[in-house]
gemmi code that builds the backbone of each chain (N, CA, C; Angstrom):
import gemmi

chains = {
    "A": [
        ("UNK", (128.651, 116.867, 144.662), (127.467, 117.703, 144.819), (127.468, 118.752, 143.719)),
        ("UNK", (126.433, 118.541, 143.050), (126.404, 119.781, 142.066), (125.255, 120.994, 142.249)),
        ("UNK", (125.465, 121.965, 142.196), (124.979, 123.399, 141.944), (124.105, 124.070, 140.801)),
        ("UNK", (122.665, 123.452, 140.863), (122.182, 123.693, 139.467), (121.816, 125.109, 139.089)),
        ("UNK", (121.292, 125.680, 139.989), (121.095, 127.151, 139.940), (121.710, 127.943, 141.051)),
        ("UNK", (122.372, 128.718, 140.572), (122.830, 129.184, 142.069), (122.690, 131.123, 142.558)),
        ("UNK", (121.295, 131.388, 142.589), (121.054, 132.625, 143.317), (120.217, 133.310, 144.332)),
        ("UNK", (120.056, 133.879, 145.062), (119.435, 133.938, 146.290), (118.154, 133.585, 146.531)),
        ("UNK", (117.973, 133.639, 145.044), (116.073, 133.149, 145.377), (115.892, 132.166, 144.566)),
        ("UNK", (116.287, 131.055, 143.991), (115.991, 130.309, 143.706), (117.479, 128.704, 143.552)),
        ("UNK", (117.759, 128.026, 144.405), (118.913, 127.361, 145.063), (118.517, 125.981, 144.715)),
        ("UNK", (119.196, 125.109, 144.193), (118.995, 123.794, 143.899), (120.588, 123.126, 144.041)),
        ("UNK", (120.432, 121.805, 144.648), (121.707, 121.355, 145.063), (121.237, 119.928, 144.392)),
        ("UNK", (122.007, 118.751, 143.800), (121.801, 117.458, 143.646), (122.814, 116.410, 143.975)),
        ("UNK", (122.921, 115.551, 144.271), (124.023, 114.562, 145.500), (123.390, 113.012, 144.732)),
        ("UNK", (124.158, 111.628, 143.689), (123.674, 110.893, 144.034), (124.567, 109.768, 145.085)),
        ("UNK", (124.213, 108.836, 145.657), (124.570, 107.771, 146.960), (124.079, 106.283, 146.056)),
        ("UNK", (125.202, 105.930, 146.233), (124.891, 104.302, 145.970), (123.493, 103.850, 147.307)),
        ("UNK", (123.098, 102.454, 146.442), (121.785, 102.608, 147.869), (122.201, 101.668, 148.505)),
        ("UNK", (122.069, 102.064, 149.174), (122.891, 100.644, 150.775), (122.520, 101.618, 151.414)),
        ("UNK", (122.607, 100.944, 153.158), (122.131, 101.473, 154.447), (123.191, 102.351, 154.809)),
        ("UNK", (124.445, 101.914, 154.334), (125.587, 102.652, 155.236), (125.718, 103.959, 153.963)),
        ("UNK", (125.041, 104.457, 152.688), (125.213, 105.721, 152.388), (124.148, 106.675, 152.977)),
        ("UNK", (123.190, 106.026, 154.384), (122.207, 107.434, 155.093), (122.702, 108.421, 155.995)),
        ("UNK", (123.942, 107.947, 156.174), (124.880, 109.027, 157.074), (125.245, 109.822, 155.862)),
        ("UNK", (125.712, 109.817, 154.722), (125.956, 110.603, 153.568), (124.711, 111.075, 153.333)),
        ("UNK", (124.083, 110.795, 152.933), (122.763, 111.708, 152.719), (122.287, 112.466, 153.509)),
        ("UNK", (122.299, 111.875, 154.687), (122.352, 113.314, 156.330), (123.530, 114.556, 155.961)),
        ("UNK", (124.613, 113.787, 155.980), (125.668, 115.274, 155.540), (125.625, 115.916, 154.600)),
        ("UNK", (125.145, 115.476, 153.848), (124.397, 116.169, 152.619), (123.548, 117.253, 152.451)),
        ("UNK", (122.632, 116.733, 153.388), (121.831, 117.585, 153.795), (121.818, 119.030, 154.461)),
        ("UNK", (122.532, 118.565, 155.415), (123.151, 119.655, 156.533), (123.864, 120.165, 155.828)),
        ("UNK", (124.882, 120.110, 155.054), (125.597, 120.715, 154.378), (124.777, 121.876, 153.443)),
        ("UNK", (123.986, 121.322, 152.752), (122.958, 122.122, 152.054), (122.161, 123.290, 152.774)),
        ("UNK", (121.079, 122.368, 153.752), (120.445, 123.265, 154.669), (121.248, 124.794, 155.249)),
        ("UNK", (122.651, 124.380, 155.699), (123.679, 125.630, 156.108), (123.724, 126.112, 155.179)),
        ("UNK", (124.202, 125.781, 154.254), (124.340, 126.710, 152.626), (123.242, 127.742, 152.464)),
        ("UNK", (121.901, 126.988, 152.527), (120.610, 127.551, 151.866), (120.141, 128.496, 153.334)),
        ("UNK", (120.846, 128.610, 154.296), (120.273, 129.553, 155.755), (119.256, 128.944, 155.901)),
        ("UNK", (118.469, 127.478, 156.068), (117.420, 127.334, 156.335), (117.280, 127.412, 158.113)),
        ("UNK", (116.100, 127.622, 158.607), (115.759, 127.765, 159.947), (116.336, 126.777, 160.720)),
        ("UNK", (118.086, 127.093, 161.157), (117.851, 125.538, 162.296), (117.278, 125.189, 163.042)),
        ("UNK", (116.248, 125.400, 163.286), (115.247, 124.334, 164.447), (114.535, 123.727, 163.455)),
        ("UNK", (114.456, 124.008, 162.006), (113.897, 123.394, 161.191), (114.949, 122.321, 160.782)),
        ("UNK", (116.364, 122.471, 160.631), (117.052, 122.205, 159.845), (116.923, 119.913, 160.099)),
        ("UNK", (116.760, 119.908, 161.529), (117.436, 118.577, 161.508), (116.260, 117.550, 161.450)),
        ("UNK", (114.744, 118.018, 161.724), (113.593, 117.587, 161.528), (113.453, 117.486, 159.515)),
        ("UNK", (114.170, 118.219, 159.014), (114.068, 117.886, 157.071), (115.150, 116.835, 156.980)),
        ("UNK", (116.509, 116.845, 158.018), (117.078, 115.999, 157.581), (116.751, 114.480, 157.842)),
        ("UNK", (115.778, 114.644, 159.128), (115.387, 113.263, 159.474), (114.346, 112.833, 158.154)),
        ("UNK", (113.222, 113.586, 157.639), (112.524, 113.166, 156.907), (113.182, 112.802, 155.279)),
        ("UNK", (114.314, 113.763, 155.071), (115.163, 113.255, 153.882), (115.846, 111.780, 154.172)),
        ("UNK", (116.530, 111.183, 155.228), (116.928, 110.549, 155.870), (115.937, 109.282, 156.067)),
        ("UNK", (114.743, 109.486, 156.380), (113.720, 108.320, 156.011), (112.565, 107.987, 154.752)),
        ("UNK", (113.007, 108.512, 153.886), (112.464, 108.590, 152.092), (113.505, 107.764, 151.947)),
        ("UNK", (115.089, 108.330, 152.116), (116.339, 107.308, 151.658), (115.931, 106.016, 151.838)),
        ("UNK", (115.827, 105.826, 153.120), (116.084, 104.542, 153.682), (114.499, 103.749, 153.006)),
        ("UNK", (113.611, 104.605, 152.850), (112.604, 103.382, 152.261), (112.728, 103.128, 150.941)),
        ("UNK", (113.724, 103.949, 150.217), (113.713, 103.142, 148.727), (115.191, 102.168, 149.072)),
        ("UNK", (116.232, 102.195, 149.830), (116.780, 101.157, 150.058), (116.327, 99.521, 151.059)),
        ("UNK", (115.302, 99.955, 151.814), (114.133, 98.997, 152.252), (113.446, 98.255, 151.106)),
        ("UNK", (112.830, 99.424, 150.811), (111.297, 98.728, 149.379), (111.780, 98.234, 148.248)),
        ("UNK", (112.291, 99.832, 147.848), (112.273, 100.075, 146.323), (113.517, 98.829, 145.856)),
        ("UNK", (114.538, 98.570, 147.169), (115.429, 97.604, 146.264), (115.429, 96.540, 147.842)),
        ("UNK", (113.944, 95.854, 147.611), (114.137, 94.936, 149.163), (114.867, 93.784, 148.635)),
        ("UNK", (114.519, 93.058, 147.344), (115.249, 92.198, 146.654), (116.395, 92.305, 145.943)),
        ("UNK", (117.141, 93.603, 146.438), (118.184, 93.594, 145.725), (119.522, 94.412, 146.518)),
        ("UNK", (120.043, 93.778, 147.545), (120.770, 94.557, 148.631), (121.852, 94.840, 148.218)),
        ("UNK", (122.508, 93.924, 146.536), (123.950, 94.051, 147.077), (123.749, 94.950, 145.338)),
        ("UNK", (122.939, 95.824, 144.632), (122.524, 96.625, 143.977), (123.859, 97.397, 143.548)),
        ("UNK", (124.424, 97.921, 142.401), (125.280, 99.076, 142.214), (124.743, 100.152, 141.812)),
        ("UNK", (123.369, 100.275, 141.873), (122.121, 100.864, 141.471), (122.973, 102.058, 142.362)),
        ("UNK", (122.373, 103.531, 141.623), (122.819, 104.804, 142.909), (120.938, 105.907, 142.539)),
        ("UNK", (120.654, 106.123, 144.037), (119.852, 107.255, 143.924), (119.817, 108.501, 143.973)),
        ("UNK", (119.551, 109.357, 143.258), (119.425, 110.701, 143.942), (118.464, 111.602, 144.528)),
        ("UNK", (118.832, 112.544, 145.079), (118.289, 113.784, 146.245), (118.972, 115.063, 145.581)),
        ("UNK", (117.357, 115.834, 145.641), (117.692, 117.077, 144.934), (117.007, 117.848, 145.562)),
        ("UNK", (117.640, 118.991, 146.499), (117.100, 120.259, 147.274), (117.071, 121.586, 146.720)),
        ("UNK", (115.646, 121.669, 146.542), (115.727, 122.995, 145.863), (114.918, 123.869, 146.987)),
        ("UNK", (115.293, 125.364, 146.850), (115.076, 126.359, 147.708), (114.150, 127.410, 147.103)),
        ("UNK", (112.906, 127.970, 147.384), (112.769, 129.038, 146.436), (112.528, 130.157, 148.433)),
        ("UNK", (112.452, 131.322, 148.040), (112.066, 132.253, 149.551), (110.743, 131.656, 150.087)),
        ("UNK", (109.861, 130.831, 149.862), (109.100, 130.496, 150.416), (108.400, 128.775, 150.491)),
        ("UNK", (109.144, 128.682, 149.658), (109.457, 126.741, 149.746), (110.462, 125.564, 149.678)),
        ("UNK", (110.415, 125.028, 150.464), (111.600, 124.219, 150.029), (111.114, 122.751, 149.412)),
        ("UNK", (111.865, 122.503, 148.809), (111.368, 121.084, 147.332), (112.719, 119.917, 147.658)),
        ("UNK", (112.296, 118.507, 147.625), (113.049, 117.728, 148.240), (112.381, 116.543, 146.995)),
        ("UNK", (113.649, 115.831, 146.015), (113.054, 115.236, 145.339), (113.616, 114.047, 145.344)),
        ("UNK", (113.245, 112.632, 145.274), (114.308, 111.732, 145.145), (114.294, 110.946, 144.109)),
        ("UNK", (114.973, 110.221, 143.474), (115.122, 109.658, 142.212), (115.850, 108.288, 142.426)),
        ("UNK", (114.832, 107.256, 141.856), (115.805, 105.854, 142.215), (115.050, 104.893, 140.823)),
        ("UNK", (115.898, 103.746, 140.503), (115.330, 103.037, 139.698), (115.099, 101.776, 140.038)),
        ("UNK", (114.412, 101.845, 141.528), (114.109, 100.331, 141.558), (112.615, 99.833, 141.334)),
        ("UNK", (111.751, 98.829, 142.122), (110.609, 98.876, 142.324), (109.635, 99.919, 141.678)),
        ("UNK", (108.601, 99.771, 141.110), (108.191, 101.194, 141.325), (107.116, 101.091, 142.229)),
        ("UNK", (106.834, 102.279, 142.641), (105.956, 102.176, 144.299), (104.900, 102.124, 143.895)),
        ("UNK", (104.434, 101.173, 144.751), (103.052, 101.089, 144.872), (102.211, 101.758, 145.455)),
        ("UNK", (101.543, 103.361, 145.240), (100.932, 104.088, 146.189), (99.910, 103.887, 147.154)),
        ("UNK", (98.921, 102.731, 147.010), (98.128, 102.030, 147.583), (99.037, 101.575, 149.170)),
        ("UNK", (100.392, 101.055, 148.898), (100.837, 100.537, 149.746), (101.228, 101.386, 150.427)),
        ("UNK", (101.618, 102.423, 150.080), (102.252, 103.435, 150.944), (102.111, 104.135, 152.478)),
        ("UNK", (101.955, 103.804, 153.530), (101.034, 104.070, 154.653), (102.301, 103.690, 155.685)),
        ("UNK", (101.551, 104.499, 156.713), (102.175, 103.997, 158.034), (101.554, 102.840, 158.577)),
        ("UNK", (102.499, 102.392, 159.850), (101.161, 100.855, 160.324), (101.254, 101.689, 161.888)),
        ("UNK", (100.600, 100.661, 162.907), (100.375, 100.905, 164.171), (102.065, 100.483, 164.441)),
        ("UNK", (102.310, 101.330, 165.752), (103.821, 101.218, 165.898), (104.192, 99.740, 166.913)),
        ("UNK", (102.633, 99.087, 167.244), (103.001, 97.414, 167.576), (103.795, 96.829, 166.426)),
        ("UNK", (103.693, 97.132, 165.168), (104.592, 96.480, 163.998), (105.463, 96.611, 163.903)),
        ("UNK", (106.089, 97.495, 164.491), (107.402, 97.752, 164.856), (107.849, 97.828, 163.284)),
        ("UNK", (107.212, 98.202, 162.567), (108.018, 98.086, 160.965), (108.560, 99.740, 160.761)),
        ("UNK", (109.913, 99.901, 160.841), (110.959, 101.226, 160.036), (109.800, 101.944, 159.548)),
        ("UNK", (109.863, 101.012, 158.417), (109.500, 101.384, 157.611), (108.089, 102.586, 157.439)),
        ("UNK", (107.222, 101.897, 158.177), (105.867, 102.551, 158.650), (106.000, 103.760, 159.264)),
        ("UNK", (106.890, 103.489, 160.233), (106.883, 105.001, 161.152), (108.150, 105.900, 160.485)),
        ("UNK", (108.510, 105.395, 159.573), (109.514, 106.768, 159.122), (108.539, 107.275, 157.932)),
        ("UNK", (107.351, 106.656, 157.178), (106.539, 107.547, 156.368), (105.592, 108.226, 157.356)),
        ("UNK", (105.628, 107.728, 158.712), (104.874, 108.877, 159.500), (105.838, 110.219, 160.372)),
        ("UNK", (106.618, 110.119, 160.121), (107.398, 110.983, 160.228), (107.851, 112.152, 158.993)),
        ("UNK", (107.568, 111.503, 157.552), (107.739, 112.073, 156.938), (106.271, 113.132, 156.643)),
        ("UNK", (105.383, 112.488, 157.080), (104.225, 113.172, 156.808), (104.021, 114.647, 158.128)),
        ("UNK", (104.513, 113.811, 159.290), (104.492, 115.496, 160.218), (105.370, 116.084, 159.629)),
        ("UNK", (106.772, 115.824, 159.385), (107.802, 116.863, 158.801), (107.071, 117.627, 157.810)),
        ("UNK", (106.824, 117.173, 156.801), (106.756, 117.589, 155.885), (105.556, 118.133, 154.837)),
        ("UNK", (105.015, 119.011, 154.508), (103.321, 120.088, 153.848), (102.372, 118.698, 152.927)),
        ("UNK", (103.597, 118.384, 151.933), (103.085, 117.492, 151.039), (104.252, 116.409, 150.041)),
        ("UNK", (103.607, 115.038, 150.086), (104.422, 114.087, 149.419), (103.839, 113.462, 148.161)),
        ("UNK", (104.282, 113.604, 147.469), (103.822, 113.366, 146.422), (104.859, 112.220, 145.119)),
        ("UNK", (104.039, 111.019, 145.014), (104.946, 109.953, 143.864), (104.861, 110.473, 142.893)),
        ("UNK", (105.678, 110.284, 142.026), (105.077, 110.271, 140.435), (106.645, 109.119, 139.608)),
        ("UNK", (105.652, 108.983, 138.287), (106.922, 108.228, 137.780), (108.232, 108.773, 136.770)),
        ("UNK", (109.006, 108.596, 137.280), (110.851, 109.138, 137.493), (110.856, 109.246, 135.489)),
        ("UNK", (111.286, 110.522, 135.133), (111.740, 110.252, 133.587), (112.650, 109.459, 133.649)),
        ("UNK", (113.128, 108.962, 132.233), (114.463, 108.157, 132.405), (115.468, 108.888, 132.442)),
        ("UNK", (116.452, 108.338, 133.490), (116.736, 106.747, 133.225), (115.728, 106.612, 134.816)),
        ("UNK", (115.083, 106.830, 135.382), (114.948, 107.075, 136.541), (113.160, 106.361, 136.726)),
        ("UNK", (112.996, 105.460, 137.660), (111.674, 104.356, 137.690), (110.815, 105.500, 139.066)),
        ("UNK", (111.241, 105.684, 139.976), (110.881, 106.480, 140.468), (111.048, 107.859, 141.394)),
        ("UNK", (110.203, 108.958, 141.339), (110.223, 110.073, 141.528), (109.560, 110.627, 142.842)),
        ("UNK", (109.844, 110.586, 144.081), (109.642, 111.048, 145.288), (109.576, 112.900, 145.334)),
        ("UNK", (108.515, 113.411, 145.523), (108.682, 114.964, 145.945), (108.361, 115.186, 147.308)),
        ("UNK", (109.135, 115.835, 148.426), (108.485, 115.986, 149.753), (108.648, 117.711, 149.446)),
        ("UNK", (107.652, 119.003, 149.865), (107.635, 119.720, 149.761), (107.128, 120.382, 151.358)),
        ("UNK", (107.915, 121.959, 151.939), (107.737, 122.227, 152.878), (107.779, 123.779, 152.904)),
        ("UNK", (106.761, 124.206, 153.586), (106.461, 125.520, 153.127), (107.421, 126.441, 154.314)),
        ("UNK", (108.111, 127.536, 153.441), (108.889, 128.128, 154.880), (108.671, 129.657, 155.793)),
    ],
    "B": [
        ("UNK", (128.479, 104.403, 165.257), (127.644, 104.401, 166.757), (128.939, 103.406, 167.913)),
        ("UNK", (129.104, 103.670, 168.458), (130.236, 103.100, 169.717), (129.072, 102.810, 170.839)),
        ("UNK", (129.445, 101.928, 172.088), (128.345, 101.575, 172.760), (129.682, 101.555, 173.661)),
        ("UNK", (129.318, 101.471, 174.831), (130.057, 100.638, 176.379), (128.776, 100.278, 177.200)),
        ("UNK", (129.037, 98.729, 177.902), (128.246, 98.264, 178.827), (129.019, 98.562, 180.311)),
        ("UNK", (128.165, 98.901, 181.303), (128.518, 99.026, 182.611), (127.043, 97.894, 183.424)),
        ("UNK", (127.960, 96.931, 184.277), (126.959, 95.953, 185.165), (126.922, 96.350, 186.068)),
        ("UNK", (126.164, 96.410, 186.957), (125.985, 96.409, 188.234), (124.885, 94.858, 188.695)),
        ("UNK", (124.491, 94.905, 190.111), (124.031, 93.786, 190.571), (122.603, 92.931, 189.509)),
        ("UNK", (121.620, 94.243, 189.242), (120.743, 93.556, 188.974), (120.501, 94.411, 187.595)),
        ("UNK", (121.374, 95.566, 187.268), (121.055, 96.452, 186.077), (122.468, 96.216, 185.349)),
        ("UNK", (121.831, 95.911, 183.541), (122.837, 96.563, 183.047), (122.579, 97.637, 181.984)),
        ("UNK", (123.880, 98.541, 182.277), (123.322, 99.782, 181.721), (124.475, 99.961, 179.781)),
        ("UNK", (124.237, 100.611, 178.531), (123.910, 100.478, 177.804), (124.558, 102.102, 177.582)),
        ("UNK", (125.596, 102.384, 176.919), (126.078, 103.781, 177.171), (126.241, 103.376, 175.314)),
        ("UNK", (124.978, 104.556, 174.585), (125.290, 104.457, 173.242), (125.685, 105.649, 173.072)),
        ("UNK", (126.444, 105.785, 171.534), (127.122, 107.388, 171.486), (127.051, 107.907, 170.246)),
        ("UNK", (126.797, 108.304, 169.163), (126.698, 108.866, 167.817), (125.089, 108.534, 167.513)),
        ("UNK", (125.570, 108.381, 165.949), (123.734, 108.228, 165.003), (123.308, 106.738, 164.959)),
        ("UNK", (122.217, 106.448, 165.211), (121.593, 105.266, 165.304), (120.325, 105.288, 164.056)),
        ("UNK", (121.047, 104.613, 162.922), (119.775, 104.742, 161.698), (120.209, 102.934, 161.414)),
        ("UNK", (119.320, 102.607, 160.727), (119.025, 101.490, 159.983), (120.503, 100.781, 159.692)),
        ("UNK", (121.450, 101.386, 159.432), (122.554, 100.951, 159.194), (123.558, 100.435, 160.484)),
        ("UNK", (123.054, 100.844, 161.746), (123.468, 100.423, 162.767), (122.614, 99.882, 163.662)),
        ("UNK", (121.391, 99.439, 163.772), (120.120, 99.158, 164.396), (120.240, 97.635, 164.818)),
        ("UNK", (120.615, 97.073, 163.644), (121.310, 95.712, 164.308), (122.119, 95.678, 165.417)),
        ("UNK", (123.199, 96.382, 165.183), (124.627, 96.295, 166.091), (123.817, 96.152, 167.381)),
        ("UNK", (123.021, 97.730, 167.399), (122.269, 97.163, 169.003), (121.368, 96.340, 169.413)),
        ("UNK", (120.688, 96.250, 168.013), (119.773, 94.723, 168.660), (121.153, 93.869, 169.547)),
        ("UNK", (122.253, 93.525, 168.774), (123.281, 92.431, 168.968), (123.827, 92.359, 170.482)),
        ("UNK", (123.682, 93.661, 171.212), (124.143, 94.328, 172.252), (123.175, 94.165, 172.890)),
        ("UNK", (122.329, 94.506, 172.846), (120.879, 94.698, 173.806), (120.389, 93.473, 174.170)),
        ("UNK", (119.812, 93.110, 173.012), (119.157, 91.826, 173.064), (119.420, 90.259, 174.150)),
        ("UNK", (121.136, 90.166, 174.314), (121.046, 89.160, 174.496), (121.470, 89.892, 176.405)),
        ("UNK", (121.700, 90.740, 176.791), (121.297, 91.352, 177.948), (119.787, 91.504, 178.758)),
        ("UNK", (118.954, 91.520, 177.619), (117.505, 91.476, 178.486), (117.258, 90.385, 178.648)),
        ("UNK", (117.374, 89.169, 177.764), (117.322, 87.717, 177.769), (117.684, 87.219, 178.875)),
        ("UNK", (119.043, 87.598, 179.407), (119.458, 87.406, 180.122), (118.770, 87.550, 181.600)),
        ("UNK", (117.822, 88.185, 181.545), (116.740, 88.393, 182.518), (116.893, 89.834, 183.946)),
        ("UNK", (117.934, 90.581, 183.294), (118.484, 91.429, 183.781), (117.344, 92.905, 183.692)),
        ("UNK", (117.858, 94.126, 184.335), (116.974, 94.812, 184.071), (117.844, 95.994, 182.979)),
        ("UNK", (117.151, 96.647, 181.894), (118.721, 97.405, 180.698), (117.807, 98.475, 180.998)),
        ("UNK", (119.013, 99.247, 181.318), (118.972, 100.549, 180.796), (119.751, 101.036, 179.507)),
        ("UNK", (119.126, 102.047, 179.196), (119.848, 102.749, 177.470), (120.528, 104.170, 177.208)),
        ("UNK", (120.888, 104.950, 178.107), (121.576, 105.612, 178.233), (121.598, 106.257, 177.013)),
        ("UNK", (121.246, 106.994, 176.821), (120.753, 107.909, 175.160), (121.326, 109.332, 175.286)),
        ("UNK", (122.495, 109.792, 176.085), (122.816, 111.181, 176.432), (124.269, 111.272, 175.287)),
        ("UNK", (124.456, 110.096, 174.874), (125.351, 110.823, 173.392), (125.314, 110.359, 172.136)),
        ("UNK", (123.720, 109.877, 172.101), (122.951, 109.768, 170.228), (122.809, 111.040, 170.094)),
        ("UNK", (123.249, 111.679, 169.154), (122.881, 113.015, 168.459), (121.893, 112.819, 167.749)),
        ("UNK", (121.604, 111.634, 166.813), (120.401, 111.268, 166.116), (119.861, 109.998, 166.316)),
        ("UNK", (118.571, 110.287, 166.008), (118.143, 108.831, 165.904), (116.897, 108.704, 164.792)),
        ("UNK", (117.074, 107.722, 163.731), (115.543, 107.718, 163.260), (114.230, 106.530, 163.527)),
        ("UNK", (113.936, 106.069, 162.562), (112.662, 105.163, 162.692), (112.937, 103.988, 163.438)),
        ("UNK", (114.489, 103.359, 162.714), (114.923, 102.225, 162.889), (115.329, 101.995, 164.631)),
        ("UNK", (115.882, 102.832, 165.221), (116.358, 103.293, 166.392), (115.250, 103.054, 167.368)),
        ("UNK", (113.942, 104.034, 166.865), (112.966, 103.764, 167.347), (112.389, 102.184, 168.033)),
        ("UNK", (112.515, 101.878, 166.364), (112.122, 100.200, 166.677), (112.760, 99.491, 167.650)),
        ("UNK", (114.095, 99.676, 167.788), (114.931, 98.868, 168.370), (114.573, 99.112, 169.661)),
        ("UNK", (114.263, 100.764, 170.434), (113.336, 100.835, 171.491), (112.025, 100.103, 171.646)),
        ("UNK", (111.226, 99.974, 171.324), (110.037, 99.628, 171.116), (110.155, 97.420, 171.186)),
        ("UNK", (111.079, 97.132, 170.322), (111.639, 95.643, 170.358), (111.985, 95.481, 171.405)),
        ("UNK", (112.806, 96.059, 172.334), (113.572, 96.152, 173.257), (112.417, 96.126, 174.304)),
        ("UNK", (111.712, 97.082, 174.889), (110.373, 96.944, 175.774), (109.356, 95.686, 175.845)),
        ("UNK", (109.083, 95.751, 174.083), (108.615, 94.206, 173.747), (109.264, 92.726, 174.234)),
        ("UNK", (110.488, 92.479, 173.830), (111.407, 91.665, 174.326), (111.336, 91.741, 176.356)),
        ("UNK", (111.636, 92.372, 176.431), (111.433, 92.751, 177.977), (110.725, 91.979, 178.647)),
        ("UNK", (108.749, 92.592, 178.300), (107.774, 92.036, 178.880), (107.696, 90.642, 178.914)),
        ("UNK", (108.531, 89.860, 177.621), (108.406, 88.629, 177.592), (109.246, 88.155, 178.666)),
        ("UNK", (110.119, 88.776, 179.259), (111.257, 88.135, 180.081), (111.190, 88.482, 181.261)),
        ("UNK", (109.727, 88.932, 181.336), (109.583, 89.534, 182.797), (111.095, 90.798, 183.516)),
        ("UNK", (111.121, 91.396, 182.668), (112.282, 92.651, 182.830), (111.951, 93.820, 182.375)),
        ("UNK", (112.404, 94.704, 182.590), (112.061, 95.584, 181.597), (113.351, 97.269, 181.259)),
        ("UNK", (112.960, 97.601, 180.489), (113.802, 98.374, 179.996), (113.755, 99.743, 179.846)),
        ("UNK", (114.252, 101.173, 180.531), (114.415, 102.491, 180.959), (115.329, 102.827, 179.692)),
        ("UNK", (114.929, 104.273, 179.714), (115.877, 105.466, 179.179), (116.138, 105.880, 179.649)),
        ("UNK", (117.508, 106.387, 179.695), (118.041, 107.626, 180.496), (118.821, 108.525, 180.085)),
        ("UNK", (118.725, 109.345, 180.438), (119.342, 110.698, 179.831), (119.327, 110.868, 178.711)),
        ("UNK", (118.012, 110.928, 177.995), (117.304, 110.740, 176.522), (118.301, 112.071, 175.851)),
        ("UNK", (118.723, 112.416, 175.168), (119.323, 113.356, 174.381), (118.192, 114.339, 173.920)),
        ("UNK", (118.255, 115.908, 173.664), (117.253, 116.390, 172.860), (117.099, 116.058, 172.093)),
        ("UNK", (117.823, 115.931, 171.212), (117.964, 115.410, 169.371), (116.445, 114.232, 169.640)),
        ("UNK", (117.027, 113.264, 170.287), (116.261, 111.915, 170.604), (115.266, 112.327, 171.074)),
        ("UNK", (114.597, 113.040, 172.169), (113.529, 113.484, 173.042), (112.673, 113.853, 171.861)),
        ("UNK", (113.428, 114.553, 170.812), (111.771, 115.187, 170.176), (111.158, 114.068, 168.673)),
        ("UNK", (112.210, 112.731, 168.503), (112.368, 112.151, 167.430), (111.003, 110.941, 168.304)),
        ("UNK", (111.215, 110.749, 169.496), (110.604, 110.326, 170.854), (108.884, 111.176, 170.583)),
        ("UNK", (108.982, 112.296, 171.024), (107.588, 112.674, 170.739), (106.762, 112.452, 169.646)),
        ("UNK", (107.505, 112.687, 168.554), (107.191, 112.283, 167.386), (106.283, 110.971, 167.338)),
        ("UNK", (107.520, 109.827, 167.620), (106.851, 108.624, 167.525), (105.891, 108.287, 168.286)),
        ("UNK", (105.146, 109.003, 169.500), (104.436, 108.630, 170.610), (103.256, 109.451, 170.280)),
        ("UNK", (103.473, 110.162, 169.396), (101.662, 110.506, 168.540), (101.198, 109.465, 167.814)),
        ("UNK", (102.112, 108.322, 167.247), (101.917, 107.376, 166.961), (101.001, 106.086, 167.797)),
        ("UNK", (101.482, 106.170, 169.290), (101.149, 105.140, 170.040), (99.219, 104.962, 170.044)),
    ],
}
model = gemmi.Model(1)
for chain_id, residues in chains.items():
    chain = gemmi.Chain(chain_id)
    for i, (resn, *xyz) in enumerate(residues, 1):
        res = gemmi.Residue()
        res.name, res.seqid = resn, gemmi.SeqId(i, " ")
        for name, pos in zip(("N", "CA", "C"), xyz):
            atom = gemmi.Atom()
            atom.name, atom.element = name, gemmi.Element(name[0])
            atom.pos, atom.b_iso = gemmi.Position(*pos), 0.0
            res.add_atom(atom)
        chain.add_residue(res)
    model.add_chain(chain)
structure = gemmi.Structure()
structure.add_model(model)
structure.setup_entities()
């Protein structure tokens, strides 16, 4: 975990995780680890980690659906300012298709769907864009505090 | 995630315990699944998931689904907070 800025008003932490299913428990502790660091509101704290926690898991779903056994690694970068918090992720697989991006009805029973609807109550605003290199794509979830 | 099954006559009950994400969602399909089949009635015992996300969800939701087909059906119990509000969440969905 590295420490890009480190002072009371402006806090950035970055962590990357190989992508596989079994590094979303690392990216949860990650989190929490951070969140405690940064004093964020715990009743806030475990509702950001769920929504950090389901961004992960859809670029190891989507972004690498054809590619499970990947040495590919993504990263998550939490930045803090006194009145926002910034959640960015960085992966080089797929690049997303924003059209596709949606929740479905929860008869589909698809993860996938209901963890971008989860990310959308968690979280103010989500926003794609495409990742500088080396990096294909660029996830921002932003949450006002 | 650790699980223990307890039977009784016509219920079996489903004692899960840690985080239930995508990376363990199978395990309980593997557990669950072939218990409702079985034509039994499952309970899920949710009083020591500390977390749960989307995937977890599903496996609830599969699990109910699976059910109706088998003429059985399937309870929560002792839903965890953690779980209760990951639960509300998804049921603005419904």
């Amino acid at each position: 975990m590295s420490t890009e800025v480190a002072d009371t008003t402006n806090l950035s932490e970055k962590k990357d995780f190989l992508v596989r299913s079994s590094s979303l428990k690392d990216v949860r502790s990650f989190s929490r680890e951070v969140f405690e660091k940064f004093k964020i509101n715990e009743d806030l704290r475990e509702e950001l980690v769920l929504a950090i926690a389901e961004a992960a898991q859809n670029i190891v779903k989507h972004a690498y659906k054809d590619y499970p056994d990947t040495q590919d690694r993504m990263a998550v970068r939490i930045s803090c300012t006194e009145k926002e918090l910034e959640i960015s992720f960085f992966d080089k697989g797929k690049p997303v298709e924003k059209s596709k991006v949606k929740h479905r009805a929860i008869d589909d029973v698809k993860p996938g769907g209901l963890g971008t609807f989860f990310i959308q109550e968690i979280m103010d605003s989500i926003k794609f864009k495409e990742g500088d290199k080396p990096w294909i794509n660029n996830l921002v979830l932003t949450k006002k505090l | 995630m650790k699980y223990k099954v307890t039977e009784s006559e016509n219920v079996s009950t489903v004692f899960l315990d840690g985080e239930i994400d995508m990376d363990v969602a199978d395990n309980v399909r593997e557990v669950v699944f072939p218990l409702i089949d079985s034509g039994k009635e499952v309970h899920l015992n949710l009083k020591g998931v500390q977390y749960m996300d989307s995937s977890g969800i599903s496996v609830i939701v599969e699990s109910n689904q699976r059910a109706k087909e088998k003429n059985t059906k399937v309870e929560l119990k002792e839903v965890s907070q953690p779980v209760e509000k990951v639960l509300a969440m998804a049921r603005k969905f419904l």
